[in-house]
PDB file as gemmi writes it, atoms N, CA and C in Angstrom:
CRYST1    1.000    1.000    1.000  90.00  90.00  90.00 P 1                      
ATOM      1  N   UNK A   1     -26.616 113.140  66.313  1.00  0.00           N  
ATOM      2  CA  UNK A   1     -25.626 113.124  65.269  1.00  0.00           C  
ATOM      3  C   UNK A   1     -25.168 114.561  64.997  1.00  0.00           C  
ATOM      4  N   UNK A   2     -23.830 114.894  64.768  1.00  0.00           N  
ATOM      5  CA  UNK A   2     -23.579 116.078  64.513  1.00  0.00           C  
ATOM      6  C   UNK A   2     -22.564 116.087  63.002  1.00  0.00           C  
ATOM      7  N   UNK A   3     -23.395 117.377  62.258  1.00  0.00           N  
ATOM      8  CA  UNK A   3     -23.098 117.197  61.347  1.00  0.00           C  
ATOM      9  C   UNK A   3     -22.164 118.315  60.833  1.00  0.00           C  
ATOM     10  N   UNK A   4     -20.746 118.122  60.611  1.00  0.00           N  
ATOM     11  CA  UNK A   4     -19.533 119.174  59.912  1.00  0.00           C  
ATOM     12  C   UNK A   4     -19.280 119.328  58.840  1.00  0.00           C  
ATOM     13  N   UNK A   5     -19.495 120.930  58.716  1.00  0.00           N  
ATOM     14  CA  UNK A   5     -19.784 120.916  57.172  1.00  0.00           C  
ATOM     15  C   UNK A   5     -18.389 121.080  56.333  1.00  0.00           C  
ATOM     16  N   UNK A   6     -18.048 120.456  55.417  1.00  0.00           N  
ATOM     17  CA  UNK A   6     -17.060 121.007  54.674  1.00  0.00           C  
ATOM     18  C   UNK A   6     -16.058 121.653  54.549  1.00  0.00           C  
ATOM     19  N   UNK A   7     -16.434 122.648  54.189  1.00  0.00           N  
ATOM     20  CA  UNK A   7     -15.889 123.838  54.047  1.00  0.00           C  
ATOM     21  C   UNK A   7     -15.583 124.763  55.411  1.00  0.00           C  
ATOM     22  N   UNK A   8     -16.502 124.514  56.933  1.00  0.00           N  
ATOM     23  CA  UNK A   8     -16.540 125.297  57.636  1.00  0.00           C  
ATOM     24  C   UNK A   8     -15.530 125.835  58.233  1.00  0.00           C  
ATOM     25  N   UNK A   9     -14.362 125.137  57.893  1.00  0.00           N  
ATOM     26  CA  UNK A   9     -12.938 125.374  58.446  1.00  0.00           C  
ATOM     27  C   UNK A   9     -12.192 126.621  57.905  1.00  0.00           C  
ATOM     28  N   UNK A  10     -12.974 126.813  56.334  1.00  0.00           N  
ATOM     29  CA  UNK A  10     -12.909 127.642  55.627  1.00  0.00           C  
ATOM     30  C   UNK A  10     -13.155 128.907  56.342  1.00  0.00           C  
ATOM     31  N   UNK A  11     -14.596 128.974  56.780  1.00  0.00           N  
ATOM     32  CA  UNK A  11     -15.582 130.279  56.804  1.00  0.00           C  
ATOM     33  C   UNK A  11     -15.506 130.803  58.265  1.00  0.00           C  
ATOM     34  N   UNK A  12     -14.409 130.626  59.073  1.00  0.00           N  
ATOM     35  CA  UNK A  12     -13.884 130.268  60.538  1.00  0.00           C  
ATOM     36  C   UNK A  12     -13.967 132.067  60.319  1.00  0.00           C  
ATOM     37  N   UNK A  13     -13.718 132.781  61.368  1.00  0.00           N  
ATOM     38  CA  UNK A  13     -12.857 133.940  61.566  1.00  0.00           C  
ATOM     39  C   UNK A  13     -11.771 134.067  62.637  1.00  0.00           C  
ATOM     40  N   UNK A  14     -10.994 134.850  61.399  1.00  0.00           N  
ATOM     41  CA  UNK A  14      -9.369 134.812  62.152  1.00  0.00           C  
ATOM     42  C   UNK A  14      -9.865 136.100  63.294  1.00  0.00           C  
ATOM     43  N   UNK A  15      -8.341 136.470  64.201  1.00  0.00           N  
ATOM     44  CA  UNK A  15      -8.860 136.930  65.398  1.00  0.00           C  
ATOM     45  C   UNK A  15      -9.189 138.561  65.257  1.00  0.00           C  
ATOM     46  N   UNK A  16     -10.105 138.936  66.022  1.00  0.00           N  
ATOM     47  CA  UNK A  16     -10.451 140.498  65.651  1.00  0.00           C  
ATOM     48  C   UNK A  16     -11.501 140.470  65.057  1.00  0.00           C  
ATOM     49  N   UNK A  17     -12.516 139.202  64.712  1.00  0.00           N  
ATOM     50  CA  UNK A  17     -13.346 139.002  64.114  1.00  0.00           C  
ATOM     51  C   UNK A  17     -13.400 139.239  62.120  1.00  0.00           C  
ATOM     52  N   UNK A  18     -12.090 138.840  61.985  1.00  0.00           N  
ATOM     53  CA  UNK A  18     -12.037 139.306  60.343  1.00  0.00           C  
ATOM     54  C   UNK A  18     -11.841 138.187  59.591  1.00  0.00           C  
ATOM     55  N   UNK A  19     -12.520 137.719  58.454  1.00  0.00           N  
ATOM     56  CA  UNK A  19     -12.694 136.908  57.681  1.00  0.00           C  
ATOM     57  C   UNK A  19     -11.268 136.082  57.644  1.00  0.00           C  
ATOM     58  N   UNK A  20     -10.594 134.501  57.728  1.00  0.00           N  
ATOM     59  CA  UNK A  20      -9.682 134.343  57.248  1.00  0.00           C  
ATOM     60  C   UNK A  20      -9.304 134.210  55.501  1.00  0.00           C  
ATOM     61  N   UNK A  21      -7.687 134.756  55.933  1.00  0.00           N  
ATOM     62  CA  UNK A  21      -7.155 135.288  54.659  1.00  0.00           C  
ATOM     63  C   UNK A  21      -7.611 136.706  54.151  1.00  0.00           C  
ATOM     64  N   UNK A  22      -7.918 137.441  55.003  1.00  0.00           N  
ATOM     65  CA  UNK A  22      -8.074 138.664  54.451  1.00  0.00           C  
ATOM     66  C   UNK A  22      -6.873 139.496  54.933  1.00  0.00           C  
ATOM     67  N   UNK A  23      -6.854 140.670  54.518  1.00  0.00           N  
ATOM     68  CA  UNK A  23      -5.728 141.179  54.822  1.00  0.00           C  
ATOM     69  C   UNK A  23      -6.191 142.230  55.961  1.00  0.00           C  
ATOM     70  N   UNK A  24      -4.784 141.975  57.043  1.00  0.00           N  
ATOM     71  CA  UNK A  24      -5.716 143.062  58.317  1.00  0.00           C  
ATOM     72  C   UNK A  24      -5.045 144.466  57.866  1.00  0.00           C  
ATOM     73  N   UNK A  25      -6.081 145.786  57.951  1.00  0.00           N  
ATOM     74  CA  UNK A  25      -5.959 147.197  57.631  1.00  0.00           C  
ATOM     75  C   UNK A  25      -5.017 147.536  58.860  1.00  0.00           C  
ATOM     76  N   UNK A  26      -4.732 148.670  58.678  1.00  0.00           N  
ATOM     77  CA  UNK A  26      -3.390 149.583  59.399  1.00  0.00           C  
ATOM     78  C   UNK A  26      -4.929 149.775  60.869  1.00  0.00           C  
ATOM     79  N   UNK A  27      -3.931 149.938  61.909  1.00  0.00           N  
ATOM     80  CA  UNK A  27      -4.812 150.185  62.934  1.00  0.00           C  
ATOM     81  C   UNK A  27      -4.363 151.404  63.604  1.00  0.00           C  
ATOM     82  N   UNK A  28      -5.126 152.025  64.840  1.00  0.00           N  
ATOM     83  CA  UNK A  28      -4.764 153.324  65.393  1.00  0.00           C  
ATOM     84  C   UNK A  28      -3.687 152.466  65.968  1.00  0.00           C  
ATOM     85  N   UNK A  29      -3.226 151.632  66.689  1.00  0.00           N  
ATOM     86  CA  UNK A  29      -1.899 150.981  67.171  1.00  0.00           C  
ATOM     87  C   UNK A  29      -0.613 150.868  66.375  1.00  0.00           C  
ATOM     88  N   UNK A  30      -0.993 150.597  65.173  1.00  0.00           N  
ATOM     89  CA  UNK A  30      -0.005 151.091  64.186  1.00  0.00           C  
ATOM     90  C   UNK A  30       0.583 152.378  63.944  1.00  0.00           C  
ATOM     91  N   UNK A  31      -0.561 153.299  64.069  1.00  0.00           N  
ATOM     92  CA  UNK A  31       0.094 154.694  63.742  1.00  0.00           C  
ATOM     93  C   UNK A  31       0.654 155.121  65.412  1.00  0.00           C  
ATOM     94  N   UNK A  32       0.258 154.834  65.986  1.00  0.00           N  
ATOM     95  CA  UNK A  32       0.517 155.315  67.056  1.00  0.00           C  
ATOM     96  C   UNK A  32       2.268 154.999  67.830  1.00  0.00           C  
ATOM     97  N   UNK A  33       2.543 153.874  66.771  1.00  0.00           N  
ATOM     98  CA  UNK A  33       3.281 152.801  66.933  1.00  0.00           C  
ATOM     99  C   UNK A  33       4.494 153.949  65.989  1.00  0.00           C  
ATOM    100  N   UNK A  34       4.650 153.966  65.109  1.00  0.00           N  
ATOM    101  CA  UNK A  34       4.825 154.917  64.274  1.00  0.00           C  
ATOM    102  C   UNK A  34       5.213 156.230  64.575  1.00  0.00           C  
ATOM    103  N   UNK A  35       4.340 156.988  65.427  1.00  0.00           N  
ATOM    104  CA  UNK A  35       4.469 158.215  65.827  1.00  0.00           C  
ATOM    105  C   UNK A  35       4.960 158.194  67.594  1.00  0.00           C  
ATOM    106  N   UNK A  36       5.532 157.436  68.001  1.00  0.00           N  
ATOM    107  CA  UNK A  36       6.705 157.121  69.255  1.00  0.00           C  
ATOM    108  C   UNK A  36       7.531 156.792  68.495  1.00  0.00           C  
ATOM    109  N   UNK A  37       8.201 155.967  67.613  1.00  0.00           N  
ATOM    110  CA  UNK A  37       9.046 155.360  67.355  1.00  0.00           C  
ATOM    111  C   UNK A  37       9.553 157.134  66.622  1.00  0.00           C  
ATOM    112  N   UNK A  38       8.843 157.714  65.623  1.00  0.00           N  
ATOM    113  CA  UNK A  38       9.557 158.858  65.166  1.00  0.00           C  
ATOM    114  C   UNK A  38       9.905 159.940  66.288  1.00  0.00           C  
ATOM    115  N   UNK A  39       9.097 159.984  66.965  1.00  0.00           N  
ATOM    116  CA  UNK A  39       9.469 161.140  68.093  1.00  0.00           C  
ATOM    117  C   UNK A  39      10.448 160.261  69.183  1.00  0.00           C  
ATOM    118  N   UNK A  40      11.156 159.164  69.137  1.00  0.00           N  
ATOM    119  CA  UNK A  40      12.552 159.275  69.718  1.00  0.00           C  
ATOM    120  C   UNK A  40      13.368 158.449  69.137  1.00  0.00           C  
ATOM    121  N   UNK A  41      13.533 159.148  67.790  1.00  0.00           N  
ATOM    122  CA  UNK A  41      14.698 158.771  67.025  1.00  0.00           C  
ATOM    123  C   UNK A  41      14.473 160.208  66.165  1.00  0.00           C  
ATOM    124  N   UNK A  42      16.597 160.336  65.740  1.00  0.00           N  
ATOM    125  CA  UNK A  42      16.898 161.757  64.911  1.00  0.00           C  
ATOM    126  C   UNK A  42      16.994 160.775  63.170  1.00  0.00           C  
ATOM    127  N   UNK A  43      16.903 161.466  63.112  1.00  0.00           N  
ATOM    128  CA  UNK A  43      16.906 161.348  61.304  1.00  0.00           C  
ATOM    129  C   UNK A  43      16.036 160.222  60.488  1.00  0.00           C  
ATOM    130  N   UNK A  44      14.453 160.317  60.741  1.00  0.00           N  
ATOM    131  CA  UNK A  44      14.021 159.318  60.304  1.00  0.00           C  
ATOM    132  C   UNK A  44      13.762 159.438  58.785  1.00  0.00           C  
ATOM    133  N   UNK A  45      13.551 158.661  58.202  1.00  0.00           N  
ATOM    134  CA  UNK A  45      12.802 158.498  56.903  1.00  0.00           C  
ATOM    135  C   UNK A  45      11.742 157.980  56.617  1.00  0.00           C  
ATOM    136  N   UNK A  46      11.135 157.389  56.474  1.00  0.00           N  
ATOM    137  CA  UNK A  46       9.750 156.689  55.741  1.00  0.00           C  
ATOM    138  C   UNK A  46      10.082 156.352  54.303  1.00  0.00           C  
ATOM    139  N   UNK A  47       9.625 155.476  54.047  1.00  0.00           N  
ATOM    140  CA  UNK A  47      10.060 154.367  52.677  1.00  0.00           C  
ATOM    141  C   UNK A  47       8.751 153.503  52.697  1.00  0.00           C  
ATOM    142  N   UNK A  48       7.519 153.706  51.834  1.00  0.00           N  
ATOM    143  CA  UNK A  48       6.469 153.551  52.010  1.00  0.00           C  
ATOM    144  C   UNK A  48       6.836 152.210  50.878  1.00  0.00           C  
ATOM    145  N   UNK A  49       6.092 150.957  51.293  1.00  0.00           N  
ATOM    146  CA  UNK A  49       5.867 149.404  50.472  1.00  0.00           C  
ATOM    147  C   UNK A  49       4.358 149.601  50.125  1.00  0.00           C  
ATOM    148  N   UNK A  50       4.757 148.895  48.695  1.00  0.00           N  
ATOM    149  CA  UNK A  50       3.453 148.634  47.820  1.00  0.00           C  
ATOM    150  C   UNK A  50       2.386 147.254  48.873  1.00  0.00           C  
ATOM    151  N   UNK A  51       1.206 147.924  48.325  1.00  0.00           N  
ATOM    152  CA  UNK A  51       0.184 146.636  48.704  1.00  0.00           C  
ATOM    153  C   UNK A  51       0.461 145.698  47.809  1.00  0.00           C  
ATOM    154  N   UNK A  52       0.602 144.359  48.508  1.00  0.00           N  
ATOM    155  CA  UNK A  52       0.860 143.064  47.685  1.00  0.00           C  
ATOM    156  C   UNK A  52      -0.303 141.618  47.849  1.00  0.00           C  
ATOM    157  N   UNK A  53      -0.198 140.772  47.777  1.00  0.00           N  
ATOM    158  CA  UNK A  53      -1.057 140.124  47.752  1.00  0.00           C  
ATOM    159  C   UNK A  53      -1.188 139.376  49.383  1.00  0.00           C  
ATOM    160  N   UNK A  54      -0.109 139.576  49.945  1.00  0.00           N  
ATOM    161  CA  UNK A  54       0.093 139.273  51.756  1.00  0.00           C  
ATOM    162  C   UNK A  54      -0.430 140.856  52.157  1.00  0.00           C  
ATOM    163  N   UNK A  55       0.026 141.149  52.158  1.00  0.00           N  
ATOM    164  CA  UNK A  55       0.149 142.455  52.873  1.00  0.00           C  
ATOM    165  C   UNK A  55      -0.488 144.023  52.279  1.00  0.00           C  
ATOM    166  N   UNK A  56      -0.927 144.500  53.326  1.00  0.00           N  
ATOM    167  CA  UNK A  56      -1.560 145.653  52.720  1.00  0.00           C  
ATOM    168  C   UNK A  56      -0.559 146.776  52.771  1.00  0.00           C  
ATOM    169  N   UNK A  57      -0.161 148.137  52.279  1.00  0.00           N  
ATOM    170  CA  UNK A  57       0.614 149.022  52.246  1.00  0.00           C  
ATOM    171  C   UNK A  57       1.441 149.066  53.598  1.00  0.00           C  
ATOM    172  N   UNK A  58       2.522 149.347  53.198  1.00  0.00           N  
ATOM    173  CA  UNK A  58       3.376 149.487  54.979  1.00  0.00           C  
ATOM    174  C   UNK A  58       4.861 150.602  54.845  1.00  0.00           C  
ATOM    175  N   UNK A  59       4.854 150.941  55.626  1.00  0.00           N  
ATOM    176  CA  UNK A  59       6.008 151.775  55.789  1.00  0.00           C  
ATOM    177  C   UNK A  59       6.902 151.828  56.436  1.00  0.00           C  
ATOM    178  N   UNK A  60       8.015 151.582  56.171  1.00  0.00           N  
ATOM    179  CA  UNK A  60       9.491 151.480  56.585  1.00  0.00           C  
ATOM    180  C   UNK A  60      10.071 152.948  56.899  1.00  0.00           C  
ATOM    181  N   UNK A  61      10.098 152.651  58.685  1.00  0.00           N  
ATOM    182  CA  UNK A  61      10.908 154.055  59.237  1.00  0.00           C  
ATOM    183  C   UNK A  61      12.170 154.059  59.215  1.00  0.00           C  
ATOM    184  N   UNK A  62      13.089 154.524  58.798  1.00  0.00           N  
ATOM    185  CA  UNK A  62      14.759 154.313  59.499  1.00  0.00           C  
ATOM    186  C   UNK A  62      14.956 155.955  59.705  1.00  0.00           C  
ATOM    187  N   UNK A  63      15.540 155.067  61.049  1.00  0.00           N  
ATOM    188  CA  UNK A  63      16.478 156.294  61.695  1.00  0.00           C  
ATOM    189  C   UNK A  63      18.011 156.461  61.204  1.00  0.00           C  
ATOM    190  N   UNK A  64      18.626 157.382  61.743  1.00  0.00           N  
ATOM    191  CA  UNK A  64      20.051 158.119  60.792  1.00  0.00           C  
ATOM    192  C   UNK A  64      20.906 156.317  60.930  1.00  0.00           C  
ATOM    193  N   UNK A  65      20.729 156.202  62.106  1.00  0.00           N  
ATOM    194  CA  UNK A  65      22.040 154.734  62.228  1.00  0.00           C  
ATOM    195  C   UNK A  65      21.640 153.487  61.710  1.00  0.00           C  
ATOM    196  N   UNK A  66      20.660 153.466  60.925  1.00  0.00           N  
ATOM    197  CA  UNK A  66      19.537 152.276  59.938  1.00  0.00           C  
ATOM    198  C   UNK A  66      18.592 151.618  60.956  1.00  0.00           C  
ATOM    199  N   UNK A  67      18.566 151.771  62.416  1.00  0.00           N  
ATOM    200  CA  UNK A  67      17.218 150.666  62.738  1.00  0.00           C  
ATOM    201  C   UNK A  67      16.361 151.495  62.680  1.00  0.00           C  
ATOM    202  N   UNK A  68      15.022 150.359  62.299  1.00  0.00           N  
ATOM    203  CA  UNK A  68      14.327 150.211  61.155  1.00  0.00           C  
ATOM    204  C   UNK A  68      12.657 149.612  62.072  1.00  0.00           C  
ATOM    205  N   UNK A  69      12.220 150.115  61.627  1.00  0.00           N  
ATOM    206  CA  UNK A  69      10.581 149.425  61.750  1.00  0.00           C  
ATOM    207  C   UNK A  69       9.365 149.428  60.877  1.00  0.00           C  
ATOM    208  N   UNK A  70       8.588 148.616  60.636  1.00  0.00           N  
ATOM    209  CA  UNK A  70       7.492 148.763  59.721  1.00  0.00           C  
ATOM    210  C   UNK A  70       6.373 148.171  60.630  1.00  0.00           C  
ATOM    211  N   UNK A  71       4.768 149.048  59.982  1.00  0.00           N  
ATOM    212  CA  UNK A  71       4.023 148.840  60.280  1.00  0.00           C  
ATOM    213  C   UNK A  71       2.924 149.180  58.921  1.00  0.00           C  
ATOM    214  N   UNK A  72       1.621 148.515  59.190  1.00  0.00           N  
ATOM    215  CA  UNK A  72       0.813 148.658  58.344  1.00  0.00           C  
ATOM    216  C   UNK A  72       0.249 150.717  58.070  1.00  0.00           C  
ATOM    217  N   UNK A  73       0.320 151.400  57.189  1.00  0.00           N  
ATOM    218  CA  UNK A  73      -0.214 152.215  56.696  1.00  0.00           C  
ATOM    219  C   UNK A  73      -1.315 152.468  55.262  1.00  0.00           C  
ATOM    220  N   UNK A  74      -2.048 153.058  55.747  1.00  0.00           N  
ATOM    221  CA  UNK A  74      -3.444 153.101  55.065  1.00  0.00           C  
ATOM    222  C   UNK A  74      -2.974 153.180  53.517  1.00  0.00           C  
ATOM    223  N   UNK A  75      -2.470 153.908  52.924  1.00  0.00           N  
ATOM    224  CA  UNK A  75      -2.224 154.291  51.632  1.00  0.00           C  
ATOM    225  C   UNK A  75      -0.954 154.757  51.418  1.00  0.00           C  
ATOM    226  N   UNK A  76      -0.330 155.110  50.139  1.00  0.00           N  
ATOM    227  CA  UNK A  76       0.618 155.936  49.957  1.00  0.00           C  
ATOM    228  C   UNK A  76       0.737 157.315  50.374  1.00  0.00           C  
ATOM    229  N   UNK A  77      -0.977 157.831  49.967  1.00  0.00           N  
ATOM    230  CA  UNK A  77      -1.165 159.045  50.288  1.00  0.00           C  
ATOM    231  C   UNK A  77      -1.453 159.250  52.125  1.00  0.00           C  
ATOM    232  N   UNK A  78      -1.537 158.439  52.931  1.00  0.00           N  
ATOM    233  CA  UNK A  78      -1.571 158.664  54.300  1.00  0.00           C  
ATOM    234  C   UNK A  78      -0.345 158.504  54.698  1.00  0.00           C  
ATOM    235  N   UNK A  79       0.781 157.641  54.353  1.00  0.00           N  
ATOM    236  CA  UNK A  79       2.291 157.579  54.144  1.00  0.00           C  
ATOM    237  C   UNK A  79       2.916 159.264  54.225  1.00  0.00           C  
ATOM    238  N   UNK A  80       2.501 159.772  53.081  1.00  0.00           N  
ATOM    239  CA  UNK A  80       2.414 161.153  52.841  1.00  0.00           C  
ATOM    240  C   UNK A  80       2.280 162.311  53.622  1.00  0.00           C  
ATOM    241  N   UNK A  81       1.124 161.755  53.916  1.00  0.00           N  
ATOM    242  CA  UNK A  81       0.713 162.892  55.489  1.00  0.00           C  
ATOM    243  C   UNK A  81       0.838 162.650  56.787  1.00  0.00           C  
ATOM    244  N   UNK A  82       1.111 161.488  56.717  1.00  0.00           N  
ATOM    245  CA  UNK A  82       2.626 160.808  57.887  1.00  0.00           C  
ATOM    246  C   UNK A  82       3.172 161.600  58.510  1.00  0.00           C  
ATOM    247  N   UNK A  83       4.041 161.634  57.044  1.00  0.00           N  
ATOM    248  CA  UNK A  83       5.448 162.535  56.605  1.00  0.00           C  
ATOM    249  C   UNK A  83       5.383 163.790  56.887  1.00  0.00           C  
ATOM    250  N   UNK A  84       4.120 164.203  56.545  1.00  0.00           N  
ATOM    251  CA  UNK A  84       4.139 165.479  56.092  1.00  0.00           C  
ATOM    252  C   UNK A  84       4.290 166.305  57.563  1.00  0.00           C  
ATOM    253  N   UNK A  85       3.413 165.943  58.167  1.00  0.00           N  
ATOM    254  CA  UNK A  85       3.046 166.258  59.510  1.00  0.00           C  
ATOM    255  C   UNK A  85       4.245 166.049  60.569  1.00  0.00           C  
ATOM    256  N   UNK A  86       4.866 165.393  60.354  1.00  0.00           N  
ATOM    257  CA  UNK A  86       5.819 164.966  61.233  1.00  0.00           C  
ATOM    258  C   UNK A  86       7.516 165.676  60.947  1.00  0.00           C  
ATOM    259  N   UNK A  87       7.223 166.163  59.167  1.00  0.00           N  
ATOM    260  CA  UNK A  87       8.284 166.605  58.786  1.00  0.00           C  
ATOM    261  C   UNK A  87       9.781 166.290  58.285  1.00  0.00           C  
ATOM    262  N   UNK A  88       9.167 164.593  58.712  1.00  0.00           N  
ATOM    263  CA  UNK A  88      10.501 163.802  57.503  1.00  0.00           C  
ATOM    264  C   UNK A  88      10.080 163.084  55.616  1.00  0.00           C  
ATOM    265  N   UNK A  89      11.217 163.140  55.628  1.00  0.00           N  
ATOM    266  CA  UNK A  89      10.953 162.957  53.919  1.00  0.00           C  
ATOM    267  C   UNK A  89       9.982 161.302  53.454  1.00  0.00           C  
ATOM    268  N   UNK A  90       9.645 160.984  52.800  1.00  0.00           N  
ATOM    269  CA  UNK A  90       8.816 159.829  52.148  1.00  0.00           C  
ATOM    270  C   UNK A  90       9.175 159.408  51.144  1.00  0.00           C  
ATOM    271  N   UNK A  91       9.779 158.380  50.814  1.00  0.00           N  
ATOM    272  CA  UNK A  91       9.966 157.901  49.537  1.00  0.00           C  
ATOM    273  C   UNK A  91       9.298 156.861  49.356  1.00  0.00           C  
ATOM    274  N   UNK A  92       9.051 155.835  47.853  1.00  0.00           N  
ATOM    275  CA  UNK A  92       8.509 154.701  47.357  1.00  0.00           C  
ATOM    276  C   UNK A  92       9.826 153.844  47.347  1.00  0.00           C  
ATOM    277  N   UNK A  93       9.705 153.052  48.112  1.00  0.00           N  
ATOM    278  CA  UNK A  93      10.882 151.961  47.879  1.00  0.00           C  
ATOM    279  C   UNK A  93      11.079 151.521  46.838  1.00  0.00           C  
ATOM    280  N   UNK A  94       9.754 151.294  45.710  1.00  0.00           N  
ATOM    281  CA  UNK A  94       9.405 150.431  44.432  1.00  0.00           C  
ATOM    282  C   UNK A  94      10.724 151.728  43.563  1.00  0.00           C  
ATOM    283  N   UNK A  95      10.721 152.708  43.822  1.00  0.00           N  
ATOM    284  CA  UNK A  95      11.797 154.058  42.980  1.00  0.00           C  
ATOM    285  C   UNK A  95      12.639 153.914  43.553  1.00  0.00           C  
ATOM    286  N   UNK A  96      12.824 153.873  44.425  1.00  0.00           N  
ATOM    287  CA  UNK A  96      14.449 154.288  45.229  1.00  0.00           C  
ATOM    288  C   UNK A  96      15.548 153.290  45.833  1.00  0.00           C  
ATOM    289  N   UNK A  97      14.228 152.294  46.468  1.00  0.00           N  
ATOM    290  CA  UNK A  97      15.434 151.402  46.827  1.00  0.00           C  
ATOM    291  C   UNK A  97      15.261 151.598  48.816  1.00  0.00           C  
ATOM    292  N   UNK A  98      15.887 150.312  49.007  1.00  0.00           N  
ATOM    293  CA  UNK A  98      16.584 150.893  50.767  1.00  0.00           C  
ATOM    294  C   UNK A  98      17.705 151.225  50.704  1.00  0.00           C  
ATOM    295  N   UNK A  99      17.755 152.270  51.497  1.00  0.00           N  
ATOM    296  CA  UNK A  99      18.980 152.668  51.957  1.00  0.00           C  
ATOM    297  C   UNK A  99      20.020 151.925  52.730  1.00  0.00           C  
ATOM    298  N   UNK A 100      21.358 152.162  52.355  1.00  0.00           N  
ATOM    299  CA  UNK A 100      22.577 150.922  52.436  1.00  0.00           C  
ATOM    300  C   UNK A 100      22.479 150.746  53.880  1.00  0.00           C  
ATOM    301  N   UNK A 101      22.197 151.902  54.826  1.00  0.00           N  
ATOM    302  CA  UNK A 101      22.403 151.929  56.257  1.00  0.00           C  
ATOM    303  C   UNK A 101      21.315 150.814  56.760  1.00  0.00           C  
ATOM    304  N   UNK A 102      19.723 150.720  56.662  1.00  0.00           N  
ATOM    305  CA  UNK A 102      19.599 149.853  56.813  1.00  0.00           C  
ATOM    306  C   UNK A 102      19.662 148.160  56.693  1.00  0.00           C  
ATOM    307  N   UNK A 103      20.546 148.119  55.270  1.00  0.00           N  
ATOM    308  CA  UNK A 103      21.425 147.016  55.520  1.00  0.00           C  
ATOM    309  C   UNK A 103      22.228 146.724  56.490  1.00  0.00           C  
ATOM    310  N   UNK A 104      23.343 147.461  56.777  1.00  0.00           N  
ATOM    311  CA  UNK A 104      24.367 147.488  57.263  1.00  0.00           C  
ATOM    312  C   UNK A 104      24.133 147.281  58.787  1.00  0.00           C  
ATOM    313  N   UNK A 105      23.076 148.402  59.096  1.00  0.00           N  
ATOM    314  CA  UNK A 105      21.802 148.043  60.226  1.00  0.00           C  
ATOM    315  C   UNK A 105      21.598 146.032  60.714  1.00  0.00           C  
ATOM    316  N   UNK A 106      21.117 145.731  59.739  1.00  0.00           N  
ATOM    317  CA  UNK A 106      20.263 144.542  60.368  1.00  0.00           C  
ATOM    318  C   UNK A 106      21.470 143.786  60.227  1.00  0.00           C  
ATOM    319  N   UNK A 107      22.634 143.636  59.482  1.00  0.00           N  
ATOM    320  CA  UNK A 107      24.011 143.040  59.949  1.00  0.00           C  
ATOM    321  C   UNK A 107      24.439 142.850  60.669  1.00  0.00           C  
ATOM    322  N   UNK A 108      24.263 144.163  61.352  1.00  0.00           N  
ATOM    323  CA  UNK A 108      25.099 144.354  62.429  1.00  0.00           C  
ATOM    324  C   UNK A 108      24.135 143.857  63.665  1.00  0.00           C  
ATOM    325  N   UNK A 109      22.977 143.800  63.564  1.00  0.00           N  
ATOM    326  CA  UNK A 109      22.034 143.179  64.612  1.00  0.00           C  
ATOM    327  C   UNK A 109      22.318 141.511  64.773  1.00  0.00           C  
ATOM    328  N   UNK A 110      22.511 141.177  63.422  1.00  0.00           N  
ATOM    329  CA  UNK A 110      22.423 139.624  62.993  1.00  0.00           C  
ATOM    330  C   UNK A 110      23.955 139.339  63.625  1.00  0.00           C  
ATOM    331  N   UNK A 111      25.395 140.247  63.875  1.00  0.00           N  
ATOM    332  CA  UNK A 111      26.125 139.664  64.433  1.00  0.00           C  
ATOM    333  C   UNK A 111      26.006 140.011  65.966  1.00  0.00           C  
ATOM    334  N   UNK A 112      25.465 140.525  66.474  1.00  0.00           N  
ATOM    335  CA  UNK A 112      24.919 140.926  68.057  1.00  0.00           C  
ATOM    336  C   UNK A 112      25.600 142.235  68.461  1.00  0.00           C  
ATOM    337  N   UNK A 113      26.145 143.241  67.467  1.00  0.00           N  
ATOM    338  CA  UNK A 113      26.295 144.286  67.702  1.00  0.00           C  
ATOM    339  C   UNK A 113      25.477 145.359  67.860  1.00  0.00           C  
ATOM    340  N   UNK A 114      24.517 145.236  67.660  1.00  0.00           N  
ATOM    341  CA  UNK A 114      24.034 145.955  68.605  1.00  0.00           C  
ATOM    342  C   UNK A 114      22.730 145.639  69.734  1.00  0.00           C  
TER     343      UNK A 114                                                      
END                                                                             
């Protein structure tokens, strides 16, 4: 007789070996991910997102013509030294806002221009 417990569907682990429903942390693939994408594109920014209840902190790159990428980052303050190191500016989206270009950006993707 085999016996299934309950809950065990619950206590499963998602892949990478991490508890399900937890939130997965920024990885060296992320930053790394991050630091190609800035070194070939001109005018990036960083626009660092709050940790929320999906998602752990993340940061929004745009380049001068708005495309755009995000990936998981450790903190605000590693956001920071991102930035710092790399030498483009950092803002809090939660203050500032996105910038119109990356609107105008994913528009223009959504009609197949680019």
């Amino acid at each position: 007789m085999v016996v299934v417990g309950l809950f065990d569907s619950l206590r499963r682990r998602a892949k990478g070996g991490q508890k399900a429903g937890t939130l997965r942390k920024a990885s060296s693939e992320d930053t790394r991910h991050l630091e190609d994408w800035v070194a070939s594109r001109r005018g990036v920014e960083a626009f660092v997102e709050p940790k929320t209840n999906v998602t752990e902190t993340t940061v929004v790159l745009i380049a001068h013509d708005g495309e755009w990428t995000r990936r998981r980052i450790g903190s605000l303050e590693a956001a920071q030294q991102f930035g710092h190191r790399r030498s483009i500016p950092v803002y809090e989206v939660a203050r500032v806002g996105y910038p119109k270009r990356m609107r105008e950006y994913t528009e223009r993707k959504k009609r197949g221009e680019v």
